[in-house]
MMTF fields as JSON, N, C-alpha, C and O atoms, coordinates in Angstrom:
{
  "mmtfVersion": "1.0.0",
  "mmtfProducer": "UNKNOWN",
  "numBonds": 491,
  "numAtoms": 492,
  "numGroups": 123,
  "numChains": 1,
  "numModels": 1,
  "chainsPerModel": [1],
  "groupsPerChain": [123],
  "chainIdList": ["A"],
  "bondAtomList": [4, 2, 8, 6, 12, 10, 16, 14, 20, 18, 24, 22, 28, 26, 32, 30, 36, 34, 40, 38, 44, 42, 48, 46, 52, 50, 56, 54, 60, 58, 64, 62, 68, 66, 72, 70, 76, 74, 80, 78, 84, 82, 88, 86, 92, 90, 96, 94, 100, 98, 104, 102, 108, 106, 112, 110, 116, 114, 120, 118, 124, 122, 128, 126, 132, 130, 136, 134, 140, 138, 144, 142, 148, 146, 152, 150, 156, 154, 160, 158, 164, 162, 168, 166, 172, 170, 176, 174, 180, 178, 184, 182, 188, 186, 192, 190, 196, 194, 200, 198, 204, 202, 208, 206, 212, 210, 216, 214, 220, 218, 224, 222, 228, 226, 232, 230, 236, 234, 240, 238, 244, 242, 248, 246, 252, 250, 256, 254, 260, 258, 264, 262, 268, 266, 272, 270, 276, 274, 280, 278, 284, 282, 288, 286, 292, 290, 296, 294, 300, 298, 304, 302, 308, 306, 312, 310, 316, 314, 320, 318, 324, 322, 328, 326, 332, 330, 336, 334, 340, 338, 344, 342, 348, 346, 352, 350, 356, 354, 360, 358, 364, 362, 368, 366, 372, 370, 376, 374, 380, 378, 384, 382, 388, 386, 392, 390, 396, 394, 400, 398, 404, 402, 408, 406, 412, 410, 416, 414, 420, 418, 424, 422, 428, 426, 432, 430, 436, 434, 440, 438, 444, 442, 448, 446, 452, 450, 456, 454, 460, 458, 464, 462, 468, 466, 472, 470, 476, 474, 480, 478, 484, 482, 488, 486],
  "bondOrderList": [1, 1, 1, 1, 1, 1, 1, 1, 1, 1, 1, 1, 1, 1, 1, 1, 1, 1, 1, 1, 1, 1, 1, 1, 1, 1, 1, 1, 1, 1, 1, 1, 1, 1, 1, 1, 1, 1, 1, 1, 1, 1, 1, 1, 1, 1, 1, 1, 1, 1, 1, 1, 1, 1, 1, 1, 1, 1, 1, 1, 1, 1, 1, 1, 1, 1, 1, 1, 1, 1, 1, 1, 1, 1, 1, 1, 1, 1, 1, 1, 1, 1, 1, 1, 1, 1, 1, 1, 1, 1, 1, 1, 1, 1, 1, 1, 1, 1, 1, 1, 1, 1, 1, 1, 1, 1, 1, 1, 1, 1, 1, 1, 1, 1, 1, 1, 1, 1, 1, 1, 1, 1],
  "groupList": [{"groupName": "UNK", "atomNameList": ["N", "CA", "C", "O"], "elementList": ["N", "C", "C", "O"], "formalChargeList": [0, 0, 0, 0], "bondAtomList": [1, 0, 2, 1, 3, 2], "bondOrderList": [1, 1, 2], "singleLetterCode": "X", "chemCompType": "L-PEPTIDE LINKING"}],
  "groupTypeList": [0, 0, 0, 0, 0, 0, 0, 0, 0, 0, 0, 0, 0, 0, 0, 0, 0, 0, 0, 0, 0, 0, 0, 0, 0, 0, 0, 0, 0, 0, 0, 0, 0, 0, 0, 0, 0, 0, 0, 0, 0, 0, 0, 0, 0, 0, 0, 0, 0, 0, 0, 0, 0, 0, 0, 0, 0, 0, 0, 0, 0, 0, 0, 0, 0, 0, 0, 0, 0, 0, 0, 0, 0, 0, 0, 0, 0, 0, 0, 0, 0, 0, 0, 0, 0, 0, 0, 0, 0, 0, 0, 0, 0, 0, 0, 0, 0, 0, 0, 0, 0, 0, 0, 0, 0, 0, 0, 0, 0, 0, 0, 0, 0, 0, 0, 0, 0, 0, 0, 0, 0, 0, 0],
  "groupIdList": [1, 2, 3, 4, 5, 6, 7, 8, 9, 10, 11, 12, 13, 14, 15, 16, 17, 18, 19, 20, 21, 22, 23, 24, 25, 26, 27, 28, 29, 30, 31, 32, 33, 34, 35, 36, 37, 38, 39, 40, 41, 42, 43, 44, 45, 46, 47, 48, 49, 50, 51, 52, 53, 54, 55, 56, 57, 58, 59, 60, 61, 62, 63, 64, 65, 66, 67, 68, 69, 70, 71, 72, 73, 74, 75, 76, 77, 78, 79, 80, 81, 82, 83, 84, 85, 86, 87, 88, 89, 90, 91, 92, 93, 94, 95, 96, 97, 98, 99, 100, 101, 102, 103, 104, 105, 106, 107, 108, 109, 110, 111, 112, 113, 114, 115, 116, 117, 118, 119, 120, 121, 122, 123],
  "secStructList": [7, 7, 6, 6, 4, 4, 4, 1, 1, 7, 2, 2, 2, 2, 2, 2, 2, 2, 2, 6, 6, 2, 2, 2, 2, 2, 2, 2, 2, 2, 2, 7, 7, 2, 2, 2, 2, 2, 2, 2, 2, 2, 2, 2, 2, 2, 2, 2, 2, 2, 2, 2, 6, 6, 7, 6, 6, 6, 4, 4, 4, 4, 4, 4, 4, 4, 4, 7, 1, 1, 2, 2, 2, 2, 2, 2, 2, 2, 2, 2, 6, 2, 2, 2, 2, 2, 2, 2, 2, 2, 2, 2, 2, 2, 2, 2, 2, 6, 6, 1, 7, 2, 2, 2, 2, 2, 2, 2, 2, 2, 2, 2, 2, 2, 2, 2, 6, 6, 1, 7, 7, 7, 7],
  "xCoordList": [-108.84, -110.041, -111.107, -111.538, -111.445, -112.218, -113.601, -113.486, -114.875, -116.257, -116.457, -117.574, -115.094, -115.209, -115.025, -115.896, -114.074, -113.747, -114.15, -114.087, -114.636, -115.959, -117.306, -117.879, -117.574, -118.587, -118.295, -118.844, -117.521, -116.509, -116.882, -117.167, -116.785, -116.775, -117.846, -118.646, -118.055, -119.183, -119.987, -119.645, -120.47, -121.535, -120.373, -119.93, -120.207, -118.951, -117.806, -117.338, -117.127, -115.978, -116.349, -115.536, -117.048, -117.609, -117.13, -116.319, -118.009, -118.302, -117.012, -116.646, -115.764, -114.709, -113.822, -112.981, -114.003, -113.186, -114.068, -113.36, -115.171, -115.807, -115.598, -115.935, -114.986, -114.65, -112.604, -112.018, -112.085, -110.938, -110.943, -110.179, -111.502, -111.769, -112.273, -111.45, -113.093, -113.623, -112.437, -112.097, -111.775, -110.624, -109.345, -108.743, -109.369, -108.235, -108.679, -108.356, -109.573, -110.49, -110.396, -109.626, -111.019, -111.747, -109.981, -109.92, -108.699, -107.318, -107.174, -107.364, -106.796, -106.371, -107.428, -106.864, -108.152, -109.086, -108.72, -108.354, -108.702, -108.223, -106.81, -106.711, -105.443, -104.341, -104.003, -102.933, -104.861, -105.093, -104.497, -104.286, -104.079, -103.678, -104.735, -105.882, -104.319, -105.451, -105.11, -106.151, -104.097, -103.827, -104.665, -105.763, -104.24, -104.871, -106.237, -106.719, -106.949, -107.978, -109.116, -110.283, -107.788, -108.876, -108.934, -110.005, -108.008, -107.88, -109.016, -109.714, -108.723, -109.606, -111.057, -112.01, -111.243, -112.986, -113.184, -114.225, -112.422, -113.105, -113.072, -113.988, -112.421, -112.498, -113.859, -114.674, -113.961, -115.383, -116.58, -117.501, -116.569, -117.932, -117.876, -118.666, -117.109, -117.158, -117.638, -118.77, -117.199, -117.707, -119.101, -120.082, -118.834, -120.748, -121.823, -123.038, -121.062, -121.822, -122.553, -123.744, -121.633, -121.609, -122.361, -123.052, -122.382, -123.857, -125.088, -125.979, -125.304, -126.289, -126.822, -128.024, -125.629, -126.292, -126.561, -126.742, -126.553, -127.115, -128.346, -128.629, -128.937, -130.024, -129.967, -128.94, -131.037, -130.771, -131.099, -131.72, -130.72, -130.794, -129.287, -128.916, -128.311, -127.057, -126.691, -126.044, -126.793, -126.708, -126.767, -125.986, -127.816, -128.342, -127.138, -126.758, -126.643, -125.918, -124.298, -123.492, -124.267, -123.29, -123.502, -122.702, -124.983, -125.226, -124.379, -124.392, -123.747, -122.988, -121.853, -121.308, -121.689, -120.509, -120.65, -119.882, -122.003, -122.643, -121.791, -121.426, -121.555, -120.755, -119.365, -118.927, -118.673, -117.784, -116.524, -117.096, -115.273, -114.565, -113.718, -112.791, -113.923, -113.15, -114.638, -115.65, -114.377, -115.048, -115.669, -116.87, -114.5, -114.427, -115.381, -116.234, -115.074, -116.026, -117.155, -117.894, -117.597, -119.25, -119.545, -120.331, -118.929, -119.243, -119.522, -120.339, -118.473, -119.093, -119.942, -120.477, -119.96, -121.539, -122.598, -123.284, -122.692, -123.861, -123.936, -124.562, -123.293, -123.453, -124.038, -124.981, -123.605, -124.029, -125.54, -125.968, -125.666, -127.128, -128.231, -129.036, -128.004, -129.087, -130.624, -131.702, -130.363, -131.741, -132.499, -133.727, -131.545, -131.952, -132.166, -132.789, -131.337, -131.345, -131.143, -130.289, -132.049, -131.795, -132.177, -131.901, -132.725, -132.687, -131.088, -130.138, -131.06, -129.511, -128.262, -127.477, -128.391, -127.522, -127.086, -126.037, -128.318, -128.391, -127.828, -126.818, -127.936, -127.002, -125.56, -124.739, -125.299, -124.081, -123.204, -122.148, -124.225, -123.55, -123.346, -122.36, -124.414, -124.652, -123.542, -123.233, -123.242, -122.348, -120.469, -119.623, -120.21, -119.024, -119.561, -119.092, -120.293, -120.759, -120.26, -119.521, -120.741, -120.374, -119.088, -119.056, -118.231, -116.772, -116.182, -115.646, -116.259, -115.427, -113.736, -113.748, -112.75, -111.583, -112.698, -113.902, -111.87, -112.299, -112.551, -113.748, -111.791, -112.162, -113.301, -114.183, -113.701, -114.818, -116.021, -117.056, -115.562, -116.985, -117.639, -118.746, -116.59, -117.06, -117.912, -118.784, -117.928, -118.509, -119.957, -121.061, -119.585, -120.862, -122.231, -123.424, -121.516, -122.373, -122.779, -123.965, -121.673, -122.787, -123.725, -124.804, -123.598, -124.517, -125.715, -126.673, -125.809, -126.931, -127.838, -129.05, -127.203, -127.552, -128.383, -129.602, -127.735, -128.03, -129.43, -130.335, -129.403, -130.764, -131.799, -132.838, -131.457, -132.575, -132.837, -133.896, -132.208, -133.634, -133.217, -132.468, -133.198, -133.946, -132.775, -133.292, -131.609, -130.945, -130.106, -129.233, -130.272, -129.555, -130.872, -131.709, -130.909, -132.096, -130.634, -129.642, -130.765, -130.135, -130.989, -132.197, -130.148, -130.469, -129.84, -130.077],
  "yCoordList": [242.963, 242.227, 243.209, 244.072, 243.103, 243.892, 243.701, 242.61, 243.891, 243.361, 242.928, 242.7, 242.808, 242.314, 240.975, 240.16, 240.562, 239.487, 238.91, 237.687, 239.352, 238.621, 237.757, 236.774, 238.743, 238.055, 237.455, 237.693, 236.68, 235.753, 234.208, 233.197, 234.352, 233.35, 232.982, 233.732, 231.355, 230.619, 231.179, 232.331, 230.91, 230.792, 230.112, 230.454, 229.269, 227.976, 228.713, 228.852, 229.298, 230.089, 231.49, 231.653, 232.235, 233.095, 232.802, 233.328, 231.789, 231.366, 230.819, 230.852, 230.091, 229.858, 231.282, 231.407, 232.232, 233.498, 234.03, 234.383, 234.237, 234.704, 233.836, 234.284, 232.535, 232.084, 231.814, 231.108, 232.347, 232.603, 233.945, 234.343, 234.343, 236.161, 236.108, 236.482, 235.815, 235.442, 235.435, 236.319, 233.873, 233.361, 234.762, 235.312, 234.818, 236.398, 237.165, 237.056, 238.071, 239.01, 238.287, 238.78, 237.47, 237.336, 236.571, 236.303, 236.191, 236.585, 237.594, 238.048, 238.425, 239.852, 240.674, 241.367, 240.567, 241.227, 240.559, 241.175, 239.331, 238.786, 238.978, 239.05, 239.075, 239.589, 241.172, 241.713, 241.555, 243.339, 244.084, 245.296, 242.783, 243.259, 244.233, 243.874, 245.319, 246.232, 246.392, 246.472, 246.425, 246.246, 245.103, 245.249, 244.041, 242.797, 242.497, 241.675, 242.992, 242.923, 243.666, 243.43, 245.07, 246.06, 245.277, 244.989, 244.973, 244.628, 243.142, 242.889, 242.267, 240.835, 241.275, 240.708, 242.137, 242.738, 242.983, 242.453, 243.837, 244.256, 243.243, 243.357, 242.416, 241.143, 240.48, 240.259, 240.187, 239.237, 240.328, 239.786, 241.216, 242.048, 242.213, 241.585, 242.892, 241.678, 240.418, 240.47, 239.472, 238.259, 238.416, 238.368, 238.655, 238.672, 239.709, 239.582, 240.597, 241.766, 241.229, 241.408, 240.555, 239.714, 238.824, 238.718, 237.914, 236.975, 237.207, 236.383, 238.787, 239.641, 239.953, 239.836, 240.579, 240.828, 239.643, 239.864, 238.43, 237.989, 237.243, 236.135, 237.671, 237.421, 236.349, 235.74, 236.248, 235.739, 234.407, 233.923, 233.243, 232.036, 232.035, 230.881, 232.724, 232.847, 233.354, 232.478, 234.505, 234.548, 233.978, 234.098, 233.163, 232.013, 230.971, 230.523, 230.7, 229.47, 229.687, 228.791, 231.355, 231.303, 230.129, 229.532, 230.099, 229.325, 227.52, 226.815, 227.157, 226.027, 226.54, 225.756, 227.859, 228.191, 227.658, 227.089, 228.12, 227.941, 226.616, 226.64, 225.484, 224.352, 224.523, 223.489, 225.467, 225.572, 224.704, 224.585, 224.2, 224.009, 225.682, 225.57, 226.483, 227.547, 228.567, 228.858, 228.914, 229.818, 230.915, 231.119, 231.725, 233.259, 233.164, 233.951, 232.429, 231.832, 231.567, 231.811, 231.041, 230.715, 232.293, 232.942, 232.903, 233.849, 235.211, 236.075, 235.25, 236.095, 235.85, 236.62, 234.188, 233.928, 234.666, 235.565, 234.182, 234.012, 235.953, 236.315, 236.773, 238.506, 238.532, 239.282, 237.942, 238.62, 237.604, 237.54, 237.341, 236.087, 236.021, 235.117, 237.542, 237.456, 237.83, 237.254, 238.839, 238.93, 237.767, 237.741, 236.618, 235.748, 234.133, 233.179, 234.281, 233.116, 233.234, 232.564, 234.179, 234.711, 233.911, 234.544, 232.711, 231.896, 231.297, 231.5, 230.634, 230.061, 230.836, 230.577, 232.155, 233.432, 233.23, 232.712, 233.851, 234.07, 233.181, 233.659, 232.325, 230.922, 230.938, 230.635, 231.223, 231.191, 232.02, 231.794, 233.725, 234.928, 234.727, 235.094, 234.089, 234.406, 232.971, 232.816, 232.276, 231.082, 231.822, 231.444, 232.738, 233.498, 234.474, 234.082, 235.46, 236.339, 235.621, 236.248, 234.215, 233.783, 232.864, 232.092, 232.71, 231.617, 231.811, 230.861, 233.221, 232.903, 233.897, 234.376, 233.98, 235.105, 236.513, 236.626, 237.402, 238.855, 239.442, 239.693, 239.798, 240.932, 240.491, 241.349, 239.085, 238.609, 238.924, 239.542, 238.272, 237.85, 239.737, 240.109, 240.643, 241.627, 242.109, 242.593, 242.13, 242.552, 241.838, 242.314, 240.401, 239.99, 240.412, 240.333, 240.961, 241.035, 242.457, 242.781, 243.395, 244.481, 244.075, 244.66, 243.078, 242.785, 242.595, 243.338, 241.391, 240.878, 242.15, 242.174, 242.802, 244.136, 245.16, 245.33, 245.579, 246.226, 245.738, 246.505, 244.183, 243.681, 243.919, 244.551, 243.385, 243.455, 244.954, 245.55, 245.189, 247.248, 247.256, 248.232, 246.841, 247.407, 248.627, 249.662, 248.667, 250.022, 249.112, 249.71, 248.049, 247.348, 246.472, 245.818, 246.542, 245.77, 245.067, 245.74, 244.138, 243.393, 243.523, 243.734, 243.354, 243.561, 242.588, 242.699],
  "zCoordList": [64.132, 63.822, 63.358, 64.123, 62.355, 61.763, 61.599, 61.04, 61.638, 61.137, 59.674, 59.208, 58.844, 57.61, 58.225, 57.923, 59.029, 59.063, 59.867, 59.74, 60.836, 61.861, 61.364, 61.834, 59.978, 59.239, 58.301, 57.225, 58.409, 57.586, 58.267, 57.626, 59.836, 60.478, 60.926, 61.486, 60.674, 61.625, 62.96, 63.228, 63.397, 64.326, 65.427, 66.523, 64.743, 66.206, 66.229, 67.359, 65.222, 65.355, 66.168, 67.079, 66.122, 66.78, 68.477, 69.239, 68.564, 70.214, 70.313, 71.488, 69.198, 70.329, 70.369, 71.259, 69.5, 69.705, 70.699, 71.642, 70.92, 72.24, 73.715, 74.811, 73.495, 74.764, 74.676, 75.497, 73.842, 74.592, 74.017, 73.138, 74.361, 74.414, 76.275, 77.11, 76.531, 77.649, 78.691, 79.477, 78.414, 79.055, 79.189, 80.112, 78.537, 78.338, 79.421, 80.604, 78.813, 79.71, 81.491, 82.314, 81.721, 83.313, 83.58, 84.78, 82.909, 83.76, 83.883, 85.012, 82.886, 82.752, 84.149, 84.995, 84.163, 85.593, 86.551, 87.553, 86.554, 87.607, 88.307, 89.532, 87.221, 87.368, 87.479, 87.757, 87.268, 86.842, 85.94, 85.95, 84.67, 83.595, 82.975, 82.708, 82.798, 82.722, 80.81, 80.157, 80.17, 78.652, 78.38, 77.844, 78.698, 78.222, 78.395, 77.615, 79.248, 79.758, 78.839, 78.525, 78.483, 77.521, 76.36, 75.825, 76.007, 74.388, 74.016, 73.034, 75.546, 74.914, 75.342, 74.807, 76.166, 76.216, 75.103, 74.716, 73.981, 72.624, 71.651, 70.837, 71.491, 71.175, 71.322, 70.426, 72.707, 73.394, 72.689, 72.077, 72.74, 72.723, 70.804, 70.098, 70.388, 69.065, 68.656, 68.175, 68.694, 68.81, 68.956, 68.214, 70.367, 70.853, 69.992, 69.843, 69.575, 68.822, 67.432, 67.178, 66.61, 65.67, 65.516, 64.503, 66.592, 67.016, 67.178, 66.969, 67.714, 67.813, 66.817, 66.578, 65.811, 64.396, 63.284, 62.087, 63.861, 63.145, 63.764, 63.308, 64.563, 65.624, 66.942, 67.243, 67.548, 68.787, 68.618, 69.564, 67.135, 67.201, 66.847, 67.058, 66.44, 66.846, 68.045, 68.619, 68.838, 69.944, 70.899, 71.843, 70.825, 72.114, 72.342, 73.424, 71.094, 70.678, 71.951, 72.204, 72.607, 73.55, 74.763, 75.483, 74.625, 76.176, 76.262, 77.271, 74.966, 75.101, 76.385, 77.162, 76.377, 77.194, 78.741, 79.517, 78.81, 80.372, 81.094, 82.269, 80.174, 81.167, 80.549, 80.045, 80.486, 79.932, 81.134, 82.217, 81.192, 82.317, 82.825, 83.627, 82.55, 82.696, 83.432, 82.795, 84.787, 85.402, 84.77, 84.593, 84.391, 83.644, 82.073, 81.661, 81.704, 80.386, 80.468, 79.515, 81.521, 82.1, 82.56, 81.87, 83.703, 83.691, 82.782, 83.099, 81.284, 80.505, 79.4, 78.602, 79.557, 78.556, 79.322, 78.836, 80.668, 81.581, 81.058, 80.062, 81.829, 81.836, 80.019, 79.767, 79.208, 78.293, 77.247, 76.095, 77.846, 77.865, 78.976, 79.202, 79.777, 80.959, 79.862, 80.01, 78.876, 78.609, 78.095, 78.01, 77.69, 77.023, 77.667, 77.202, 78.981, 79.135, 80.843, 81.424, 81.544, 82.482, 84.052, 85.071, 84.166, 85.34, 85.077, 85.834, 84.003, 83.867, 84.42, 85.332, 83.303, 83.117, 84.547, 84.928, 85.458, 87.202, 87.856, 88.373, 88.055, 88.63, 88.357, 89.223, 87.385, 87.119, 87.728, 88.318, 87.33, 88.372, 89.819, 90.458, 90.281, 91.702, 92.481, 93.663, 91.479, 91.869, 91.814, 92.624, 90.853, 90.961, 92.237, 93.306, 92.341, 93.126, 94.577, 95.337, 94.905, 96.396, 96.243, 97.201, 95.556, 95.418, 94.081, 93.512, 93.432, 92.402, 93.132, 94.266, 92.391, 92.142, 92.796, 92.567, 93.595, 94.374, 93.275, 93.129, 92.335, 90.903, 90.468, 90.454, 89.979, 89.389, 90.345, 90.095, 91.625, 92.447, 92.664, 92.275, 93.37, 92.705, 92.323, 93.045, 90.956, 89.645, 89.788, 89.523, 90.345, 89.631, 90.706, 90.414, 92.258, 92.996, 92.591, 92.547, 92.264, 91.376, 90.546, 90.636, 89.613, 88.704, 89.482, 89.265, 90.659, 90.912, 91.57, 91.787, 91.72, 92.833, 91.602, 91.607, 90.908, 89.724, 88.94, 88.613, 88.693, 88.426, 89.53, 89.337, 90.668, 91.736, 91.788, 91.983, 91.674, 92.06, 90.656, 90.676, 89.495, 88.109, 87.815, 87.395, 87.933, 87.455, 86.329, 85.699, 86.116, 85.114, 84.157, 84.779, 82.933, 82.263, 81.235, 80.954, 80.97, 79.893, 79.032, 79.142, 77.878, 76.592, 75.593, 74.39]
}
């Protein structure tokens, strides 16, 4: 997947390769497929990168994910939409953080931890 061909695609195509990019990613962590895990993270952050560059009225457009039916998908809209959409974003984390999968919940309680004393700023 190349950035020729990223900017090829929609805004909606974007967000569904960023949510089964998502879906990939938060199994693969969850299973500790550690190949699969690498490969659909660069995928997702693509996607998401892509949305970025074309500003944050494409970017925003991840937050359809937020009711997504798939956990892992809510959860990597939410991480990568805190600067933007950050009471929502937060709910979402702090809802994996107390009942999601151990690998996920995890992570996300670093996250919440990381925001609260400020050693993490989203961007």
């Amino acid at each position: 997947m190349t950035e020729r061909s990223l900017s090829k695609l929609s805004d909606n195509e974007l967000i569904e390769l960023f949510a089964a990019s998502a879906r990939s990613h938060g199994n693969a962590v969850i299973n500790g497929d550690l190949p699969v895990a690498k490969k659909s993270y660069w995928k997702l952050k693509a996607a998401h990168d892509e949305l970025s560059a074309r500003g944050d009225q494409s970017r925003i457009n991840l937050n359809r994910l937020f009711d997504h039916s798939e956990l892992t998908v809510r959860y990597y809209a939410a991480t990568w939409l805190l600067a933007l959409e950050p009471a929502r974003a937060r709910v979402i984390i702090e809802d994996v953080s107390s009942g999601g999968p151990s690998a996920l919940a995890g992570d996300a309680r670093m996250t919440l931890r990381m925001l609260d004393d400020g050693s993490f700023k989203p961007s």
